[in-house]
N, CA, C and O atoms as CSV, one atom per row, in Angstrom:
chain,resi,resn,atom,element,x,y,z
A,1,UNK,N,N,-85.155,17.426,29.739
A,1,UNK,CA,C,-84.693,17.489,31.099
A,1,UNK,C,C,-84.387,16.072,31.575
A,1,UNK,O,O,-85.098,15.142,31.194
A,2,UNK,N,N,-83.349,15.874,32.398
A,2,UNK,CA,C,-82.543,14.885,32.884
A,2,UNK,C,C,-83.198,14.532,34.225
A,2,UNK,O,O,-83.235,15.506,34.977
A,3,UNK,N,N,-83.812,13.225,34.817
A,3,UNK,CA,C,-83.822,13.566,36.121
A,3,UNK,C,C,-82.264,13.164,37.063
A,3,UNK,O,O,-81.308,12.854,36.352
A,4,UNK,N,N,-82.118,13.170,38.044
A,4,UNK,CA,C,-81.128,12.502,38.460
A,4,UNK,C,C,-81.120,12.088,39.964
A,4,UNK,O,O,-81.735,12.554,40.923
A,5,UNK,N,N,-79.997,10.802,39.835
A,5,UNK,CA,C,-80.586,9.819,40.901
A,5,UNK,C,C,-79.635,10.577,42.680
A,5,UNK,O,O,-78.432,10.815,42.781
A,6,UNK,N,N,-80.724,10.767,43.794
A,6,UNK,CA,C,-79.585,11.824,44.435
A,6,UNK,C,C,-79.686,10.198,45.703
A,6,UNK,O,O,-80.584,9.396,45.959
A,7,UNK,N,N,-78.313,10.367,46.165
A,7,UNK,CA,C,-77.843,9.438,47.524
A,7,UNK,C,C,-78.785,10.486,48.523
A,7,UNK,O,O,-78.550,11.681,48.699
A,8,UNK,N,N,-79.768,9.797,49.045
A,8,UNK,CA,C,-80.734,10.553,50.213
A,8,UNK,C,C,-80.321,10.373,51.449
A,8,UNK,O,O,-80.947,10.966,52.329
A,9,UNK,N,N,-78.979,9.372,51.893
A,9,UNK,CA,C,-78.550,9.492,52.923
A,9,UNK,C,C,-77.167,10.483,52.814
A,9,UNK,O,O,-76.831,11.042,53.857
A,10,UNK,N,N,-76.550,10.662,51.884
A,10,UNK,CA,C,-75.457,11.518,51.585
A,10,UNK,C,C,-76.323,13.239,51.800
A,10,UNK,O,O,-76.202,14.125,52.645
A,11,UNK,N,N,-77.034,13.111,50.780
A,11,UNK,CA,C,-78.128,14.433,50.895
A,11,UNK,C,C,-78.669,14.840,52.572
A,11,UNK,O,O,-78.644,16.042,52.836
A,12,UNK,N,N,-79.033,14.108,53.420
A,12,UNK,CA,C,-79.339,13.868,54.305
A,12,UNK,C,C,-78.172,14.216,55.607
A,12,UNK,O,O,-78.460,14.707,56.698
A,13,UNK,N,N,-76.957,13.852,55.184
A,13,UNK,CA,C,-76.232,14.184,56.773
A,13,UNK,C,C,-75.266,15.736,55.883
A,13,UNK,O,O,-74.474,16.472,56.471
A,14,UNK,N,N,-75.647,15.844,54.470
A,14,UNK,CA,C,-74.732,17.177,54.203
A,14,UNK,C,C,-75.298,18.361,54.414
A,14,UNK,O,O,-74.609,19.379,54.492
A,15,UNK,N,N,-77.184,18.383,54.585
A,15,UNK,CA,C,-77.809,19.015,54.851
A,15,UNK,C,C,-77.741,19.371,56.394
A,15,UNK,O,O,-77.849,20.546,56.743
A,16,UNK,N,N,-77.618,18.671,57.029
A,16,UNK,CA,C,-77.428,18.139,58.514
A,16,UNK,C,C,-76.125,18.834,59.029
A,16,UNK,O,O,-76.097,19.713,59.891
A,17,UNK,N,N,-74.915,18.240,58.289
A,17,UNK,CA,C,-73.777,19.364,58.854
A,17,UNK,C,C,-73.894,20.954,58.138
A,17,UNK,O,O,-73.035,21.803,58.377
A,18,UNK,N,N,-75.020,21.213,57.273
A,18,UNK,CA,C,-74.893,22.424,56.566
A,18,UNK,C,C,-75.325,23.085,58.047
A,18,UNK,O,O,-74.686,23.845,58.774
A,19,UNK,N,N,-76.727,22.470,58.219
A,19,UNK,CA,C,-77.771,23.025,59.279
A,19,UNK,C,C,-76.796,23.685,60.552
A,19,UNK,O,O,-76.828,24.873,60.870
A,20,UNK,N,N,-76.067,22.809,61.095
A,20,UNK,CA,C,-75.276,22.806,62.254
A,20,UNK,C,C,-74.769,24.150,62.002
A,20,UNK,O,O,-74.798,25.186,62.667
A,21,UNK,N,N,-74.352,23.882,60.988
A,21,UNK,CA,C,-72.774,25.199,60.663
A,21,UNK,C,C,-73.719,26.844,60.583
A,21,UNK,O,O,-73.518,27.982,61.008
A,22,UNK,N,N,-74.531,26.323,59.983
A,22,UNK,CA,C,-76.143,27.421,59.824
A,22,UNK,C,C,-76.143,28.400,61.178
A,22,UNK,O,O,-75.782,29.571,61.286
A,23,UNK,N,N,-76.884,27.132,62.535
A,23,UNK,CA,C,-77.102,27.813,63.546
A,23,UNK,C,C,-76.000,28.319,64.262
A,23,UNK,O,O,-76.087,29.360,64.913
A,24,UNK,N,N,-74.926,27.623,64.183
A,24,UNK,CA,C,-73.638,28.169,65.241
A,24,UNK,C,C,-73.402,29.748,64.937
A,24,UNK,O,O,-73.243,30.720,65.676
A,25,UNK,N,N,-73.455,29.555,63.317
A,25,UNK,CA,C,-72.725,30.921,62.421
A,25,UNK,C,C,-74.180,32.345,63.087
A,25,UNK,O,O,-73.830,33.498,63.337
A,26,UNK,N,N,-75.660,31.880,63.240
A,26,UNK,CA,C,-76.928,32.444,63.683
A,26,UNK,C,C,-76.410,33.086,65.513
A,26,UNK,O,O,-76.311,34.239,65.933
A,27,UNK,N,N,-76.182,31.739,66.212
A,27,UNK,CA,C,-75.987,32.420,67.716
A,27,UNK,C,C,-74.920,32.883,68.006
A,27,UNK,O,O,-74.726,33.210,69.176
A,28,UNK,N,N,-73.832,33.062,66.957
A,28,UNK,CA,C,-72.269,33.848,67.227
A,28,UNK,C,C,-72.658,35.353,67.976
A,28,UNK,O,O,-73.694,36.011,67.882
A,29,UNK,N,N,-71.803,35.537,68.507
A,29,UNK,CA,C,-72.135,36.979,69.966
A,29,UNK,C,C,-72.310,37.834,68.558
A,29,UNK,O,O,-73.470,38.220,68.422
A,30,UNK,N,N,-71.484,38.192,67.553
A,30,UNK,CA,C,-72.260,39.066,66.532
A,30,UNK,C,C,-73.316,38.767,65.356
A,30,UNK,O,O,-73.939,39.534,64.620
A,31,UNK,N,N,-73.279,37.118,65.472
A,31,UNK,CA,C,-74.705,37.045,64.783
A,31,UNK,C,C,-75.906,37.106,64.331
A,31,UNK,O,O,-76.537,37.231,65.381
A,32,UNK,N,N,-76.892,37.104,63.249
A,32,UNK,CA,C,-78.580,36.975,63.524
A,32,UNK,C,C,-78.812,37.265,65.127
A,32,UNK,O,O,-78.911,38.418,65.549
A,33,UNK,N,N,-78.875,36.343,65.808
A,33,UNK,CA,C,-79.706,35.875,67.139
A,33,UNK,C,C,-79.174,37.373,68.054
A,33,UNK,O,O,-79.899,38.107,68.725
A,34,UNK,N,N,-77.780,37.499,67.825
A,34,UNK,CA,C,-77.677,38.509,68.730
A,34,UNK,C,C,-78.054,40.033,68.551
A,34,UNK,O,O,-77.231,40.891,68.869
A,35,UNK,N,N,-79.277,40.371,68.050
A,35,UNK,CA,C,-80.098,41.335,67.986
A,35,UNK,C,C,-80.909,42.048,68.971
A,35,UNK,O,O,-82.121,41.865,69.093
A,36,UNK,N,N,-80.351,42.711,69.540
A,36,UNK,CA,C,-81.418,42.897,70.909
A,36,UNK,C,C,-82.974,43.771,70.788
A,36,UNK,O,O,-83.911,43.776,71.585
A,37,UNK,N,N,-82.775,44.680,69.102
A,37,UNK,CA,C,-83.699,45.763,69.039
A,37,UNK,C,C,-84.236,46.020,67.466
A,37,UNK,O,O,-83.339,45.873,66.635
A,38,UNK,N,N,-84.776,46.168,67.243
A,38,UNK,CA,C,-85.127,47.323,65.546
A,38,UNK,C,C,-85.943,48.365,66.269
A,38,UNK,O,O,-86.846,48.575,67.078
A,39,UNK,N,N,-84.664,49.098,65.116
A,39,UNK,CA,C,-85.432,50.473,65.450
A,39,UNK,C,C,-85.675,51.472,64.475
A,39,UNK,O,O,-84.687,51.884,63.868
A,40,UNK,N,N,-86.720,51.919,64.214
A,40,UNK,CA,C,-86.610,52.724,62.953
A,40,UNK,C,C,-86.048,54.403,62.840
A,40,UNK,O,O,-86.796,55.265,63.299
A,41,UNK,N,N,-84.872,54.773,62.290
A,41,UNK,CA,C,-83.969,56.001,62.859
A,41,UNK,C,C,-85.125,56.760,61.902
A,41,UNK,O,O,-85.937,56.397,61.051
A,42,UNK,N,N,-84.726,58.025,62.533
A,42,UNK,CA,C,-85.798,59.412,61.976
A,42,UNK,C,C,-84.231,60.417,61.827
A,42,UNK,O,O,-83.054,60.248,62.145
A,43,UNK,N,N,-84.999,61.452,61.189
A,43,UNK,CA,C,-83.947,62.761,61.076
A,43,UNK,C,C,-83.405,62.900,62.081
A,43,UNK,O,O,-82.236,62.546,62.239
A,44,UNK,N,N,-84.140,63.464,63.025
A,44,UNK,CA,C,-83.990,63.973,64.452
A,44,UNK,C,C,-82.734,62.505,65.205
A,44,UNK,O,O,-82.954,61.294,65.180
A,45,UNK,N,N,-81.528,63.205,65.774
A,45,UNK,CA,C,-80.949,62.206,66.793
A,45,UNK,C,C,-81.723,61.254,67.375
A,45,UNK,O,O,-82.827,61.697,67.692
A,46,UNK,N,N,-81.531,59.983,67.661
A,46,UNK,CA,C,-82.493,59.173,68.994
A,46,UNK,C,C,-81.448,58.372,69.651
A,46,UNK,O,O,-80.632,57.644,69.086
A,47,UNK,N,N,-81.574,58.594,70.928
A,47,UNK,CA,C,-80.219,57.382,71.771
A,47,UNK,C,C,-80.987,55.702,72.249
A,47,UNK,O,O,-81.892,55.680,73.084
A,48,UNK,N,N,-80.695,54.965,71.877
A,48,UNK,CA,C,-81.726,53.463,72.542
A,48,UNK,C,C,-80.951,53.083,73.655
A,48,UNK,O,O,-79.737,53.263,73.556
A,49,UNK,N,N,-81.380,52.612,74.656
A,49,UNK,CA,C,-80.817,51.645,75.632
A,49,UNK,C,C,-79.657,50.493,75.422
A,49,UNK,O,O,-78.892,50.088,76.297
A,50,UNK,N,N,-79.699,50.178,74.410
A,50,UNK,CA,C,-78.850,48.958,73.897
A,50,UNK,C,C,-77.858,48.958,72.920
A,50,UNK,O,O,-77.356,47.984,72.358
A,51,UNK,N,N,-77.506,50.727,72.698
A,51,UNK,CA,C,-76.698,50.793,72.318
A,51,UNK,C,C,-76.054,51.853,72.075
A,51,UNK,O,O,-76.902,52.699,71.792
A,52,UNK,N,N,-74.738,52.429,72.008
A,52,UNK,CA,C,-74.229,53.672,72.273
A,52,UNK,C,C,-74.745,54.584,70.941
A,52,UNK,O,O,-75.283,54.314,69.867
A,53,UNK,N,N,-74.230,55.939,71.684
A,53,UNK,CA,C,-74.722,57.260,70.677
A,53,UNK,C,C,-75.920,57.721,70.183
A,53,UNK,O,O,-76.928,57.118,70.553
A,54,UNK,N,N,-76.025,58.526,69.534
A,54,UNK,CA,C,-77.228,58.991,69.295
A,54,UNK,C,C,-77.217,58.796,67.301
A,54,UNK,O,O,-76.358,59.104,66.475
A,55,UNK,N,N,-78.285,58.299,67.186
A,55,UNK,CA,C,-78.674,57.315,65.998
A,55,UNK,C,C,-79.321,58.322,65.191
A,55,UNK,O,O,-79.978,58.910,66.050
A,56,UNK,N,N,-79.582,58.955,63.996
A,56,UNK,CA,C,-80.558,58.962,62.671
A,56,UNK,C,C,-80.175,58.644,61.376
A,56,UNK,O,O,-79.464,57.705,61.017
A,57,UNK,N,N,-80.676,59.458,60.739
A,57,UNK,CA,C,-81.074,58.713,59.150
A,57,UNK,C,C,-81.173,60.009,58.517
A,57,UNK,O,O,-81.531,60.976,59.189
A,58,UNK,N,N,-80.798,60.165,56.882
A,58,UNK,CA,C,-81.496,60.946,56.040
A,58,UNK,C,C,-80.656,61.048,54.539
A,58,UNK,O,O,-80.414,59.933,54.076
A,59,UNK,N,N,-80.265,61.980,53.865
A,59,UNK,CA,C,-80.313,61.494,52.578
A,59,UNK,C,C,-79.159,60.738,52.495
A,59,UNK,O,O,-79.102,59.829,51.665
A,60,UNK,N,N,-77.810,61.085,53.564
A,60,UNK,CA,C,-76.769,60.580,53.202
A,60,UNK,C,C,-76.654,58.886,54.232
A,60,UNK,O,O,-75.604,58.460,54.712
A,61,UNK,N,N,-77.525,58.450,54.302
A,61,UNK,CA,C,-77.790,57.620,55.078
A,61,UNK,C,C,-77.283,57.639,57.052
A,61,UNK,O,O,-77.224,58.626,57.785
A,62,UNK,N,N,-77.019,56.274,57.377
A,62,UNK,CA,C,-77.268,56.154,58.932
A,62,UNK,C,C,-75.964,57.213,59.461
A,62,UNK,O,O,-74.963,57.536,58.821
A,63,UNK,N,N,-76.345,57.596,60.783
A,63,UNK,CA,C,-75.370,58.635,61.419
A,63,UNK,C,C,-75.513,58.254,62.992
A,63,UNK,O,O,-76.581,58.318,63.602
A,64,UNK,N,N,-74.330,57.865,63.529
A,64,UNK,CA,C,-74.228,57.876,64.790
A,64,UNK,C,C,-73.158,58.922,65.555
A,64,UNK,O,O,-71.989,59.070,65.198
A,65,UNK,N,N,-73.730,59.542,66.562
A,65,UNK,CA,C,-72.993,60.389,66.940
A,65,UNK,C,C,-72.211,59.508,68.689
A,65,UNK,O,O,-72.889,58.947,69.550
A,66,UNK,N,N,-70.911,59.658,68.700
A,66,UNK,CA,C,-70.582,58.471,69.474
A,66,UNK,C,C,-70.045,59.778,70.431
A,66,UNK,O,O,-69.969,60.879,69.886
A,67,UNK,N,N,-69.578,59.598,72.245
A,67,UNK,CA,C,-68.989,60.398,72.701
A,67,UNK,C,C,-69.666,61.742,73.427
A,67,UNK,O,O,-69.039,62.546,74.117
A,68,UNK,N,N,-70.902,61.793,73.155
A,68,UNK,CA,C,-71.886,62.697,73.764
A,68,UNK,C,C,-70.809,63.573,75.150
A,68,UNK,O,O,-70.197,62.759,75.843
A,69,UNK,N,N,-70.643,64.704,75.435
A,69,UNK,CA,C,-69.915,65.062,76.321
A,69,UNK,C,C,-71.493,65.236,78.047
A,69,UNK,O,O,-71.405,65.585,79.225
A,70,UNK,N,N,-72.120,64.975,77.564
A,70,UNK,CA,C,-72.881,65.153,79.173
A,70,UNK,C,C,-73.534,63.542,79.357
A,70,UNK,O,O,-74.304,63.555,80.317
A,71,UNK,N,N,-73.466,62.436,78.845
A,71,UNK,CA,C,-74.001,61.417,78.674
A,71,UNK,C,C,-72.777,60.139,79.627
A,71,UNK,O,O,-71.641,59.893,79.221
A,72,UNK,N,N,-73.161,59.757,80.405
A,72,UNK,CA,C,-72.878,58.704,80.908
A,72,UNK,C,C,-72.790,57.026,80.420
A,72,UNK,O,O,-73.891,56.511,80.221
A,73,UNK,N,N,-71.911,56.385,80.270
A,73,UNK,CA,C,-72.041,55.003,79.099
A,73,UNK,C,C,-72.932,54.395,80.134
A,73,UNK,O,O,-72.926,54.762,81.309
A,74,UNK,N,N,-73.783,53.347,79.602
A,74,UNK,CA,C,-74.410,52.208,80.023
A,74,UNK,C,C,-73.389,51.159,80.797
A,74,UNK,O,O,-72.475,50.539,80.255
A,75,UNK,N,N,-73.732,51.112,82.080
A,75,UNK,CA,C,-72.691,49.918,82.690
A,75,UNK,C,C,-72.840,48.504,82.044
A,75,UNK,O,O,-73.900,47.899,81.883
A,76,UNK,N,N,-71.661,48.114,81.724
A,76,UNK,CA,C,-71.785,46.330,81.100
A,76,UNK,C,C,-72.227,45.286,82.760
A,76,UNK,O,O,-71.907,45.249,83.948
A,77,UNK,N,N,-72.979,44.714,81.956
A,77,UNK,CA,C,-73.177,43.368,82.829
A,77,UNK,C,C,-71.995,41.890,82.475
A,77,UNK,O,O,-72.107,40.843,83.114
């Protein structure tokens, strides 16, 4: 095995603009950060506050039912 000699100030500001690019890409309106909930879906429909339709789960995986005909949308702020 080779060791090798690394520039610690080169290493240092590429890590630095990595970081930057890291968090911007984290607080983007659809990013990481913008998570408002976990929720764990069951068989049975469930509607959450924070987000439209009615949500479950089962063999064929996630199912949202969008459009509910007696359901009122959540007003945007």
């Amino acid at each position: 095995m080779t060791a090798e000699t690394i520039d610690t100030a080169t290493f240092g500001q590429e890590w630095a603009a990595w970081h930057r690019q890291h968090e911007t890409v984290r607080a983007d309106p659809h990013g990481f950060l913008a998570i408002t909930g976990l929720h764990w879906l069951a068989l049975d429909p469930q509607r959450f506050p924070d987000a439209p339709g009615a949500w479950s789960t089962g063999s064929d995986g996630v199912t949202v039912t969008l459009g509910d005909a007696g359901q009122t949308p959540p007003e945007r702020s």
